[in-house]
C-alpha angles and dihedrals in degrees: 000000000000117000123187133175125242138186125208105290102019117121131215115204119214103195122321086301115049131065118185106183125176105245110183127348098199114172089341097305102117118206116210126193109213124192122185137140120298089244082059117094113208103177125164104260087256097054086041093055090045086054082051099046093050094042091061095040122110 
């Protein structure tokens, strides 16, 4: 895992495609502004595991 530290306003590229900027760190919850192509799926990692789960279900 890479891990990498960020201000407000800094930007980390993933690829050519995908920005992910820090956008506010209020009281320790960070907000981040991600912006990607519309083929690519960005989901929390709770919604992400309840994709999974239905996905798998009969």
């Amino acid at each position: 895992m890479l891990i990498l530290t960020r201000t407000v306003g800094e930007t980390i590229n993933i690829g050519d495609d995908i920005t992910v900027t820090v956008v506010a760190n209020n009281q320790g919850q960070i907000r981040l502004g991600i912006n990607a192509p519309k083929d690519v799926p960005v989901h929390r990692e709770e919604i992400y595991q309840r994709i999974q789960e239905e996905n798998v279900a009969p």
